[in-house]
C-alpha positions as CSV (number, residue, x, y, z in Angstrom):
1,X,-25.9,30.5,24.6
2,X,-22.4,31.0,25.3
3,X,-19.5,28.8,25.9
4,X,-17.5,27.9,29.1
5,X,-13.7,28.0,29.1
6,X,-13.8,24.3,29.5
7,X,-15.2,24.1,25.9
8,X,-12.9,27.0,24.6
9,X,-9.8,25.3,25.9
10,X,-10.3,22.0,25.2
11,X,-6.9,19.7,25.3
12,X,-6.5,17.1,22.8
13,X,-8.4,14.0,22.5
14,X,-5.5,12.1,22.5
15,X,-3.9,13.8,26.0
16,X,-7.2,12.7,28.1
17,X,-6.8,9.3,26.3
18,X,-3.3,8.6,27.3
19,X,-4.0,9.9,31.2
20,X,-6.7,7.6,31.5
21,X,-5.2,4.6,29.8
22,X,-4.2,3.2,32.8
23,X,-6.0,4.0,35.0
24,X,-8.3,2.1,38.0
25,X,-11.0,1.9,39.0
26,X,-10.5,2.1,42.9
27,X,-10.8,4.7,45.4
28,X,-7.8,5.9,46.1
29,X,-8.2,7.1,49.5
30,X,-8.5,2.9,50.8
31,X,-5.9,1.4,48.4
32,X,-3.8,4.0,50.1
33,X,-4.8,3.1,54.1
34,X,-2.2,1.1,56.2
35,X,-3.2,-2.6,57.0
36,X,-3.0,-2.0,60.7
37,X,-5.9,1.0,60.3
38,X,-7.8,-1.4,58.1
39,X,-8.8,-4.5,60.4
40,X,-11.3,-6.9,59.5
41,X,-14.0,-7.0,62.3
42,X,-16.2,-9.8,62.7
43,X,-20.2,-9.5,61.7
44,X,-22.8,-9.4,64.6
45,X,-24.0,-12.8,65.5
46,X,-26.1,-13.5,68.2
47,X,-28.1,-10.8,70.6
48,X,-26.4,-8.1,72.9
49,X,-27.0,-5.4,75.0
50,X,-26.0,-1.6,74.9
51,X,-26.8,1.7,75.9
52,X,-26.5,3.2,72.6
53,X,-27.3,1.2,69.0
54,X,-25.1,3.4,66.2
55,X,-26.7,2.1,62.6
56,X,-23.5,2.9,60.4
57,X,-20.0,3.0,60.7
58,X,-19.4,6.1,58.6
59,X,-18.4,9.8,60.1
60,X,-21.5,10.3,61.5
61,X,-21.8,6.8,63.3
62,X,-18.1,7.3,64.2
63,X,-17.8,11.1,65.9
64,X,-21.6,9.6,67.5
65,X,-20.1,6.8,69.2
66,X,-16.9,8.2,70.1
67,X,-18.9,11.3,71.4
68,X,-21.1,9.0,73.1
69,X,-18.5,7.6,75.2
70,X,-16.7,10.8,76.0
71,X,-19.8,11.7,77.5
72,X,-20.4,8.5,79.5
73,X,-17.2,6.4,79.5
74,X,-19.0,3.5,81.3
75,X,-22.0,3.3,78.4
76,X,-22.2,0.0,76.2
77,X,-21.4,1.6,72.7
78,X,-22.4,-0.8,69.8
79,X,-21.5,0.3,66.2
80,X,-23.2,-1.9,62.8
81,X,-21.9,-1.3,59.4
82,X,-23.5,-3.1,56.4
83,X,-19.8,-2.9,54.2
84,X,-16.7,-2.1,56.2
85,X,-15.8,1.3,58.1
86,X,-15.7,4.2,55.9
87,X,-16.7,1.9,52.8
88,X,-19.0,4.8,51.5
89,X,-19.2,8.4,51.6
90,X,-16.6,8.9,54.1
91,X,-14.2,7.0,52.6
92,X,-14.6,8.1,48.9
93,X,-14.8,11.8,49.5
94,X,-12.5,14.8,48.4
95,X,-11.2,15.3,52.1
96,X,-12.5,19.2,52.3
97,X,-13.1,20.0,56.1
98,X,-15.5,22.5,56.2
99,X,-16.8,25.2,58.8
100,X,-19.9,25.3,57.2
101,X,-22.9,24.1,58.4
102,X,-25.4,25.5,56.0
103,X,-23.3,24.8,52.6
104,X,-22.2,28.0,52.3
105,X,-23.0,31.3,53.4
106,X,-25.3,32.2,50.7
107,X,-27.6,29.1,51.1
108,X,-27.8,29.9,55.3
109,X,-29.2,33.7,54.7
110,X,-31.3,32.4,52.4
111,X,-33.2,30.1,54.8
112,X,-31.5,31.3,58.3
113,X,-30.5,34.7,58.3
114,X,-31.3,35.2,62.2
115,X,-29.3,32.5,63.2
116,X,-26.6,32.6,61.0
117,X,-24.0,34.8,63.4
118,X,-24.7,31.7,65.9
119,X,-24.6,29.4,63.5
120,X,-21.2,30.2,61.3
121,X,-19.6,30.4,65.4
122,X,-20.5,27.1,66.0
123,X,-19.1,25.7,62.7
124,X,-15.5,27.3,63.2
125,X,-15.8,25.7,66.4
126,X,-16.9,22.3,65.0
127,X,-13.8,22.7,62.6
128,X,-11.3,23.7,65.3
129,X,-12.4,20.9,67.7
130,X,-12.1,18.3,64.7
131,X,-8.1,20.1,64.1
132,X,-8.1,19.2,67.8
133,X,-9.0,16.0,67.3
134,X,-5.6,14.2,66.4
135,X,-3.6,15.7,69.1
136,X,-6.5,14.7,71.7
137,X,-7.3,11.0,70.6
138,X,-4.0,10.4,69.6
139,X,-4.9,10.1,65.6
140,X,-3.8,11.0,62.8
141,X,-5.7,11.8,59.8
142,X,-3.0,14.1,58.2
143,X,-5.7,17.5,58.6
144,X,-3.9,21.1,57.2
145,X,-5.7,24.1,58.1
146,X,-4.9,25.3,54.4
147,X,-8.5,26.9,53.5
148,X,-10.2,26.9,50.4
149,X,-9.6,29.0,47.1
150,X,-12.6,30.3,44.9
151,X,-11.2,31.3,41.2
152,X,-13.2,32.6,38.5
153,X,-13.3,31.0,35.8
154,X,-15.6,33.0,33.6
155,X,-15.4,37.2,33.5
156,X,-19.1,37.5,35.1
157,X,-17.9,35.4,38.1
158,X,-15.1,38.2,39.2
159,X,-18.1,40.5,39.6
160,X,-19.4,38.2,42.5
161,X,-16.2,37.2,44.1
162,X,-15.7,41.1,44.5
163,X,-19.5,41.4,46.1
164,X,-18.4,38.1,48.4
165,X,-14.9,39.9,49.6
166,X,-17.1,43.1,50.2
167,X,-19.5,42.1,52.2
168,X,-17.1,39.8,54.4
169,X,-15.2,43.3,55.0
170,X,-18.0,44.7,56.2
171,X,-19.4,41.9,58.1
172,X,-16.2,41.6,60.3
173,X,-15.3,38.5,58.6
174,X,-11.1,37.6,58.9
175,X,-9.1,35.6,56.5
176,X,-11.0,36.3,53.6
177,X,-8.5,37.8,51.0
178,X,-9.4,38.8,47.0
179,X,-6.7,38.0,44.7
180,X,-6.8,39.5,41.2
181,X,-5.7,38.4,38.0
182,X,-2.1,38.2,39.0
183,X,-2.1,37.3,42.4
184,X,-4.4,34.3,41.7
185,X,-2.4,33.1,39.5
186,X,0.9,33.8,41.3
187,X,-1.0,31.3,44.1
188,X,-1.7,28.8,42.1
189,X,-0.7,28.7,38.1
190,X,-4.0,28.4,35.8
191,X,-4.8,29.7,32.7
192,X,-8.6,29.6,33.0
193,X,-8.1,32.1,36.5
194,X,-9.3,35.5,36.2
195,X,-9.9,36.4,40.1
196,X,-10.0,34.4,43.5
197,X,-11.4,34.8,46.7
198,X,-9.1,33.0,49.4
199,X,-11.4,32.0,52.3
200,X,-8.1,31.3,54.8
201,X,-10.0,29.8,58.0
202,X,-12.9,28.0,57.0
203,X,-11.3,24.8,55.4
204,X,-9.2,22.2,55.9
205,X,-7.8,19.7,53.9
206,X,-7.4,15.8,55.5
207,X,-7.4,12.3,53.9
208,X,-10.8,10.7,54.3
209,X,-10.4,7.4,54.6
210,X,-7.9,7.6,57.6
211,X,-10.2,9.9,59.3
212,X,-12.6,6.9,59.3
213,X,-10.5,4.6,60.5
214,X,-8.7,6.7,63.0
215,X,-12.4,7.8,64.9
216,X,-12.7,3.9,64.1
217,X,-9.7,3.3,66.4
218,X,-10.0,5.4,69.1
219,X,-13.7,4.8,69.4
220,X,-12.0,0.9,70.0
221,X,-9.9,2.1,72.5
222,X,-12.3,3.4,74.8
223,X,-14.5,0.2,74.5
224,X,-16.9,1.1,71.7
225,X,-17.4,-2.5,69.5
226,X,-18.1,-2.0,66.3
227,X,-19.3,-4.9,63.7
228,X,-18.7,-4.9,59.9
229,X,-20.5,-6.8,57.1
230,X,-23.9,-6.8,59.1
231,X,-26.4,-5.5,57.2
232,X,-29.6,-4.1,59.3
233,X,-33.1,-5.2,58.3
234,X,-34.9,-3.9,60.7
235,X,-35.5,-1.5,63.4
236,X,-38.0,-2.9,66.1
237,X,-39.3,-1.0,69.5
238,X,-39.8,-2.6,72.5
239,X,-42.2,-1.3,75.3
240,X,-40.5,0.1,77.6
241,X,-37.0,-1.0,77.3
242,X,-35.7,0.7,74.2
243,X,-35.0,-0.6,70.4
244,X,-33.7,-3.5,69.4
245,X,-31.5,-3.8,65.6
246,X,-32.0,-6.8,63.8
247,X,-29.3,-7.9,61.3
248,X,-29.5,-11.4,59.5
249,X,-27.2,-12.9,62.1
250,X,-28.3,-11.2,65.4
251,X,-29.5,-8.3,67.2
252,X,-28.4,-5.2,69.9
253,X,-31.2,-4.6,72.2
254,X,-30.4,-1.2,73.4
255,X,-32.0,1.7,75.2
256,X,-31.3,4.5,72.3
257,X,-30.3,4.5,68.7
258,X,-28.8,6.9,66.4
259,X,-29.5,6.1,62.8
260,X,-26.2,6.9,60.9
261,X,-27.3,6.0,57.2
262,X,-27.0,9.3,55.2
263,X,-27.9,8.1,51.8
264,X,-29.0,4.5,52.3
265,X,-32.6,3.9,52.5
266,X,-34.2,5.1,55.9
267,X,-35.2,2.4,58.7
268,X,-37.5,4.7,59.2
269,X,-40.6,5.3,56.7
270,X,-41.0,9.1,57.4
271,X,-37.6,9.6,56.0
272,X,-37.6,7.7,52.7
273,X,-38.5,10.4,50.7
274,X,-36.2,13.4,52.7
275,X,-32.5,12.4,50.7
276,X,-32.2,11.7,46.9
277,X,-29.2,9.8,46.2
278,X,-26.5,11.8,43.6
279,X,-23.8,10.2,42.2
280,X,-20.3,12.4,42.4
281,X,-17.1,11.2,40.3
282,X,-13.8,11.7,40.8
283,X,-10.1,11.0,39.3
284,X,-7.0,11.1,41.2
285,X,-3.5,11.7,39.5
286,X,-0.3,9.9,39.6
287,X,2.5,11.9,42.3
288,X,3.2,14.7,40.6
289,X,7.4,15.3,40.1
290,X,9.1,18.6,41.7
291,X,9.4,20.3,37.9
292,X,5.8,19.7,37.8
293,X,5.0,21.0,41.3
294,X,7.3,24.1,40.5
295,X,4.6,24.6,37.4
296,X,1.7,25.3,39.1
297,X,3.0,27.1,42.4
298,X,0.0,26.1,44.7
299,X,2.8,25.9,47.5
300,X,-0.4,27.0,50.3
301,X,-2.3,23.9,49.6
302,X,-5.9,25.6,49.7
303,X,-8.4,23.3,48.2
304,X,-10.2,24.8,45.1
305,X,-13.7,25.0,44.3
306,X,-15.3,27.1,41.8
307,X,-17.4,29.2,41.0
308,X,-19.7,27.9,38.6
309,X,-23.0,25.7,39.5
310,X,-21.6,22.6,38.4
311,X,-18.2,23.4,39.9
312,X,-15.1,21.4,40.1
313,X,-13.5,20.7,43.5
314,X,-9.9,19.9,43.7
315,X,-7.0,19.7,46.3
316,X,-3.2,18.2,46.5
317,X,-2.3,15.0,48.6
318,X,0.4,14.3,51.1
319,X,2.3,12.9,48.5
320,X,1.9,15.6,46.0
321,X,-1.0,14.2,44.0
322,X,-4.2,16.5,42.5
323,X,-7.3,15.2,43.3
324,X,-9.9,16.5,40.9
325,X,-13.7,16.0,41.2
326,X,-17.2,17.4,40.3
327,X,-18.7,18.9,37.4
328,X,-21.2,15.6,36.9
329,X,-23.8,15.3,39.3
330,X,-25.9,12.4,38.4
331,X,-29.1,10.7,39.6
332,X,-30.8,7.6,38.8
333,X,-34.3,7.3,38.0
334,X,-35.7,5.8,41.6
335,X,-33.2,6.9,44.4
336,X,-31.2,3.7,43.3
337,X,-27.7,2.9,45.0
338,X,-26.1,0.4,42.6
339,X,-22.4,-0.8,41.7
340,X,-22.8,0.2,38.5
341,X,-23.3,3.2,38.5
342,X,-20.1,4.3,39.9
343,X,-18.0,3.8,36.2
344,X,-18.9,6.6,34.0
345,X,-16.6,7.1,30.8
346,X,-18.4,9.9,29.7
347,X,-18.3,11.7,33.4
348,X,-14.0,10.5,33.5
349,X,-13.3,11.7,29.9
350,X,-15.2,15.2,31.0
351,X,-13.0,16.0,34.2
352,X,-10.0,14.4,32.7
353,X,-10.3,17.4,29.9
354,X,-11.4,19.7,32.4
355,X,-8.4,19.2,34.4
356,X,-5.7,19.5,31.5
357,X,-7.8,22.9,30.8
358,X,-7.3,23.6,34.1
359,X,-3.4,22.4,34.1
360,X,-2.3,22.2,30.4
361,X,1.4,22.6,31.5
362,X,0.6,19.2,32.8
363,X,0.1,17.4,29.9
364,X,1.4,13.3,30.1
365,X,0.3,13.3,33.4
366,X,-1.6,10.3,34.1
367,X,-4.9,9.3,36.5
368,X,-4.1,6.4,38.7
369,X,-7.2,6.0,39.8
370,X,-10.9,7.5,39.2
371,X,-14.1,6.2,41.5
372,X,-17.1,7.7,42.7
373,X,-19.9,7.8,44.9
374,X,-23.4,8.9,45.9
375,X,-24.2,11.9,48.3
376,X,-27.6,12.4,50.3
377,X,-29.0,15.2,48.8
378,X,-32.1,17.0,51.0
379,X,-33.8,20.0,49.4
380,X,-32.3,22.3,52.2
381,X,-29.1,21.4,50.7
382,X,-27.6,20.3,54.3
383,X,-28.5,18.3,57.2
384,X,-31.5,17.8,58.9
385,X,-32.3,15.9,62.4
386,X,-35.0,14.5,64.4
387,X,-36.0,12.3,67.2
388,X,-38.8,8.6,66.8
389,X,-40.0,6.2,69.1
390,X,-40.5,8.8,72.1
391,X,-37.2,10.1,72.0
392,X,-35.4,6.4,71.8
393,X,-34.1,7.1,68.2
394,X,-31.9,10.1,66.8
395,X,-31.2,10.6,63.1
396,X,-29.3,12.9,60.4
397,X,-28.9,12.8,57.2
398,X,-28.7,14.7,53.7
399,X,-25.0,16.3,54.3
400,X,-25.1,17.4,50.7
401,X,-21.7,16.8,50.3
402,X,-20.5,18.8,53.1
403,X,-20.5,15.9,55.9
404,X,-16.7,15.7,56.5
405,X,-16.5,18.4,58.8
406,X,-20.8,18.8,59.5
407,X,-21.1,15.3,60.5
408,X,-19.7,16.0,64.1
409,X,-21.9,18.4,64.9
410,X,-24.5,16.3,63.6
411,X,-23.1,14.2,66.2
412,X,-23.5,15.9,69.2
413,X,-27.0,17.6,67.9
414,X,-28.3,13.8,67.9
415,X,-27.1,12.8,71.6
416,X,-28.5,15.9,72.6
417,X,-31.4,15.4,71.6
418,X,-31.9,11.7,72.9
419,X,-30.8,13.5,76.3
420,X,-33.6,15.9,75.7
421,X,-31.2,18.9,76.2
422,X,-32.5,22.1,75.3
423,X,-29.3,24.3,74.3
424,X,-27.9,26.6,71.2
425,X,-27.5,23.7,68.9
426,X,-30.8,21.8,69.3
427,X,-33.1,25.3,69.7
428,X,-31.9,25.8,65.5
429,X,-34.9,25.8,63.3
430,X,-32.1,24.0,61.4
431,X,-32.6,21.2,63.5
432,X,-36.3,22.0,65.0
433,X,-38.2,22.0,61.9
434,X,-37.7,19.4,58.7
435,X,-37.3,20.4,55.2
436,X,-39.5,19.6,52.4
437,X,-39.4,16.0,50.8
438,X,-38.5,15.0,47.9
439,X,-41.6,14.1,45.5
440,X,-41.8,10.3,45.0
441,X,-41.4,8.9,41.2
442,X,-41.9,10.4,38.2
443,X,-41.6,13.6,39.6
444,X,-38.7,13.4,41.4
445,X,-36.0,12.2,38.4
446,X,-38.2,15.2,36.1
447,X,-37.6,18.0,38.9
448,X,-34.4,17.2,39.5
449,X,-32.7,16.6,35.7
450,X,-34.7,19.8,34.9
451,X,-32.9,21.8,37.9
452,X,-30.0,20.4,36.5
453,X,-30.3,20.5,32.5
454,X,-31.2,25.0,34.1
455,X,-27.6,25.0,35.9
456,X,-25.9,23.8,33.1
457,X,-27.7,26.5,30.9
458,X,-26.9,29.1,33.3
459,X,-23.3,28.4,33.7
460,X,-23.2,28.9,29.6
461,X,-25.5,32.3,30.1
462,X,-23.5,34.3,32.4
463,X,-24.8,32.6,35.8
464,X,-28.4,33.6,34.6
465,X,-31.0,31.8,36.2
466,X,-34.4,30.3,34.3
467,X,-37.6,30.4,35.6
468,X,-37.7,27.2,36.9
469,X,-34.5,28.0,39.3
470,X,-35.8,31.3,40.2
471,X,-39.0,29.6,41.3
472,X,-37.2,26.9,43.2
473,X,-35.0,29.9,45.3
474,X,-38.7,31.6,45.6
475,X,-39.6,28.0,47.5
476,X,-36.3,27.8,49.4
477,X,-35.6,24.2,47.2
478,X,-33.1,26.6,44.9
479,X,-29.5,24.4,44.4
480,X,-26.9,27.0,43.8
481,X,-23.8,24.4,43.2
């Protein structure tokens, strides 16, 4: 087995040391939220009535209620969070806005490759209505259209960024530039790059927690209520006359719900076994000083992910900091959600040497802070959707780590289908047919750390593939990042 340039360039024991000294363990994204987006909402106590139940106040329970009353401004809107708005995934994520609906282009021929003309047009359109979105609702959620770079990092990797740039050519595709050796690193000024694809219109970058609060806000405005620290415990159907949600201190009888849960256990039983929950980690830096901007050019902004299987994602801030995150991908034996799991030294001292590797002419640099959090994994490797309780309940979930931008279309997929419309989104087999579940325990933590224990050994054997990941492609379950 080979090496990866990671291990070849390793900084100094003592440089990660002194960037992590200080420090915290926080997300970033909240500590750095306004009071006035940040308000503390009461619990739900007692019973009321709505037209629409929302079970979660993250993205998808957010775009699904604010949808839900651009449709019908005179519906009762009701929206229950367990934690606080954005207290999970949408608050702790690394703010890429994708186009994508199918996590990547690769992954959607792979299982779609009929509908994937229809279904990369309605994924630029998703994006450009969410670019839409601050001017419209009056928000802001500080979105840049910047796109996303690929780099190689290893020589076999140029090899498929040139097969990517060629086929987009010949597919028609615009604003998807190669960059070699030079140009790369002219863009943005790393060692480890050897080529880059520049995907120009797919991405953007935006700061996730005020993209929570903001939908949270003008979701307010138009008479939505939503209710923090009210956990649900139960999901109960009443003949005739809808669902009712049950927390410890009251209840909303409504007529429909949308389950907004991602990787929290399922109110419903059919879905406990469709997600996996995997832990993602993340460390942000300090602002970074104009003679340390002026080192490492990236004056376009594009986020970076790249190319190996257990890839690194990173992008700048507003205020000039480098958000770097990835490589780890970790998941407790039996789908567990705990505290504890979110402090890693191991996973912090890996990334912070992967990032001086990345950046050595930013050595004394320091982290300020370094969190994480887990991401609803399905075996399709994005969302799925579906209907219970004759129609009077609408659910999606398993984003796969690309439900910043997805999770508005998952939006308008769900009150579509609790209005029984039959049009271009809900006639997908994306959305028409389920994917396979997860297996329960033992088998579940053995498939998965072996899929992973195979990436890792592929990313050190020139992107090579073992059996077991070539059988899990054969079986559409294959993870390719």
């Amino acid at each position: 087995m080979g090496t990866t340039v990671f291990e070849r360039s390793r900084p100094p024991a003592s440089v990660v040391q002194h960037a992590l000294a200080d420090s915290r363990h926080a997300v970033f994204w909240r500590d750095d939220l306004p009071d006035a987006l940040a308000p503390d909402r009461p619990p739900l106590v007692g019973a009321h009535a709505a037209d629409l139940v929302v079970v979660g106040g993250g993205y998808t329970g957010l775009w699904t209620a604010l949808l839900a009353k651009e449709r019908d401004p005179d519906a009762r809107v009701v929206v229950v969070e367990a934690q606080r708005v954005g207290w999970a995934a949408s608050g702790r994520n690394g703010g890429f806005c994708e186009a994508s609906l199918t996590h990547g282009h690769e992954n959607g021929m792979a299982r779609w490759p009929d509908e994937m003309p229809l279904l990369e047009r309605l994924g630029l359109e998703n994006l450009d209505a969410i670019e839409a979105a601050e001017d419209r609702y009056g928000i802001d959620f500080q979105f840049e259209r910047t796109g996303q770079l690929a780099p190689a990092t290893e020589p076999h990797q140029v090899a498929w960024l040139r097969e990517w740039h060629e086929e987009a050519v010949a597919g028609g595709e615009e604003g998807v530039v190669f960059l070699d050796e030079t140009e790369v690193q002219a863009s943005v000024a790393s060692p480890t790059y050897l080529a880059g694809v520049w995907e120009q219109r797919t991405c953007g970058m935006l700061h996730p927690a005020r993209l929570a609060a903001e939908l949270a806000r003008a979701a307010e405005e138009r008479g939505v209520e939503i209710y923090e620290r009210s956990h649900v415990r139960g999901l109960e159907t009443r003949d005739r006359a809808g669902v009712s949600v049950v927390t410890s201190s009251g209840r909303v009888d409504a007529a429909r719900a949308v389950l907004a849960t991602n990787v929290f256990p399922s109110l419903l039983a059919r879905n406990r076994l469709m997600t996996v929950p995997v832990y993602d980690y993340v460390l942000m830096t300090e602002p970074l000083t104009a003679e340390q901007l002026a080192s490492i050019g990236w004056r376009d902004r594009q986020g970076i992910g790249d190319m190996a299987n257990q890839f690194h994602y990173y992008r700048i801030t507003k205020d000039d900091r480098i958000l770097f995150g990835g490589y780890d991908a970790v998941y407790h034996y039996g789908r567990k959600v705990r505290p504890e799991y979110e402090d890693r030294p191991q996973t912090w001292r890996a990334l912070a040497s992967h990032f001086f590797t990345t950046f050595p002419q930013l050595e004394g640099l320091r982290f300020s802070h370094r969190w994480a959090g887990a991401i609803d994994t399905s075996t399709q490797f994005t969302a799925f959707f579906g209907t219970a309780r004759d129609h009077r309940v609408a659910y999606a979930a398993g984003f796969t780590g690309l439900g910043v931008g997805s999770t508005r279309f998952a939006a308008e997929v769900m009150l579509d289908l609790l209005d029984r419309v039959e049009n271009e989104r809900t006639t997908l087999t994306m959305v028409r047919k389920r994917p396979l579940p997860f297996p329960p325990e033992p088998a579940a933590a053995i498939g998965i750390n072996a899929t992973r224990w195979s990436l890792d050994r592929a990313d050190h054997n020139e992107g090579r593939r073992n059996l077991l990941l070539r059988t899990l492609d054969a079986l559409g379950l294959g993870f390719d990042s």
